[in-house]
C-alpha positions in Angstrom: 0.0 0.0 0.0 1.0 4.0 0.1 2.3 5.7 2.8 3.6 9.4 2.9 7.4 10.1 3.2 8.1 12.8 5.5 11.8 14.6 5.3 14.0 17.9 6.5 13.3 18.4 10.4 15.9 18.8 12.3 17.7 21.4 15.0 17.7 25.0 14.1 18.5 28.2 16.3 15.7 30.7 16.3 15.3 32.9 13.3 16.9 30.0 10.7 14.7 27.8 8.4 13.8 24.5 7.8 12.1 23.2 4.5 10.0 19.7 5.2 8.7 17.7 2.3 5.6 15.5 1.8 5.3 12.3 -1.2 4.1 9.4 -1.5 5.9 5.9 -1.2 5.3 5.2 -4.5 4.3 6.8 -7.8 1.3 4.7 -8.6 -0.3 7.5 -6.5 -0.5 11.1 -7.2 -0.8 13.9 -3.9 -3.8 16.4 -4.3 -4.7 17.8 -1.3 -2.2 18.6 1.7 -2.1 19.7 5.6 0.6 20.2 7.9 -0.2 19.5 11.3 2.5 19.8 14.5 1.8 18.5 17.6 3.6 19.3 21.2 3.2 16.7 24.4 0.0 17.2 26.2 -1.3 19.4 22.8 -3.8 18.7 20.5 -2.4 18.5 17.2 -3.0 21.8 14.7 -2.8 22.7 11.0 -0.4 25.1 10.3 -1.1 25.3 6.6 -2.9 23.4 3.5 -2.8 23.1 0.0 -5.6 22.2 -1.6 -5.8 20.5 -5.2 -5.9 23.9 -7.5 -3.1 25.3 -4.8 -5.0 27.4 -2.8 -3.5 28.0 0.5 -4.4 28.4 4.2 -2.5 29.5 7.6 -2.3 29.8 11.0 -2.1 33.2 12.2 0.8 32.6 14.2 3.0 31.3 11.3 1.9 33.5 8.3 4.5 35.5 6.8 6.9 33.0 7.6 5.9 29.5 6.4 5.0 29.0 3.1 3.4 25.5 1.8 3.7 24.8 -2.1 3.9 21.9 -4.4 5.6 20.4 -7.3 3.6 18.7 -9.4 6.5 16.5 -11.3 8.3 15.3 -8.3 4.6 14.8 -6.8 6.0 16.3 -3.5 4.9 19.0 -1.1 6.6 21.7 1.0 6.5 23.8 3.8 9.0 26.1 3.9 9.5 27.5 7.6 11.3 30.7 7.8 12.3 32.8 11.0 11.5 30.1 13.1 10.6 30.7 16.6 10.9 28.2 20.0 7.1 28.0 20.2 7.4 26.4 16.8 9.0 23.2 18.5 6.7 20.3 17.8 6.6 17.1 15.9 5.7 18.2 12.3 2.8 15.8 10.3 2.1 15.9 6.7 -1.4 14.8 5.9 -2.4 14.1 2.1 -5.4 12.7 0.0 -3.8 10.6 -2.7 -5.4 9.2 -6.0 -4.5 6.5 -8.0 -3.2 3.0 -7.4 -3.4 0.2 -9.9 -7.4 1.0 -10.6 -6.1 4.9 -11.3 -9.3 5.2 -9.1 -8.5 5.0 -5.3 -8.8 8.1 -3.4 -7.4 7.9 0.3 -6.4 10.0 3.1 -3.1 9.0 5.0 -0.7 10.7 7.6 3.2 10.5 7.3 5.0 9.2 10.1 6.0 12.6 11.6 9.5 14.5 11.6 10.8 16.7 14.4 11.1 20.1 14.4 13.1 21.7 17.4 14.0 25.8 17.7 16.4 26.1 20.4 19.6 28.0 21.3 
């Protein structure tokens, strides 16, 4: 089956940048719709920003003007670019997708990637 490959978190002072990406496991399957989530012990987990299938965007308050979410269509990946990153943004970052596809071209499902840490420190 398909499962999302989450990459690029990591340790980062405050004020740097990060950049995580978001595909699929395999190319029978093609990513439409996307959301970030994070999630902090004890929190529930939030979107931070989506990308819908015609790329319209959405944001938290607290991170617009410094993340930006965007897609590339032929390496059927998406992005979240994190810029002037802050210690409250410490959490473990999720990508959630709705893929199409599969050997039928017709499956449509909804999966979560495995999670990558994001951690803003001094």
């Amino acid at each position: 089956q398909v499962q999302l490959v989450e990459s690029g978190g990591g340790l980062v002072e405050p004020g740097g940048s990060l950049r995580l990406s978001c595909a699929p496991s395999t190319s029978r399957f093609s990513i439409t719709a996307v959301g970030w989530y994070r999630q902090t012990p004890g929190k529930q987990r939030e979107l931070v920003a989506s990308i819908d299938s015609g790329s319209g965007t959405n944001y938290l308050d607290s991170v617009k003007g410094r993340f930006t979410i965007d897609r590339d269509n032929a390496k059927n990946t998406v992005y979240l670019q994190m810029d002037n990153l802050k210690p409250e943004d410490t959490a473990v970052y999720y990508c959630n997708a709705n893929v199409e596809g599969g050997r039928s071209g017709l499956e449509l499902l909804n999966i979560w990637g495995q999670g990558t840490q994001v951690t803003v420190s001094s």
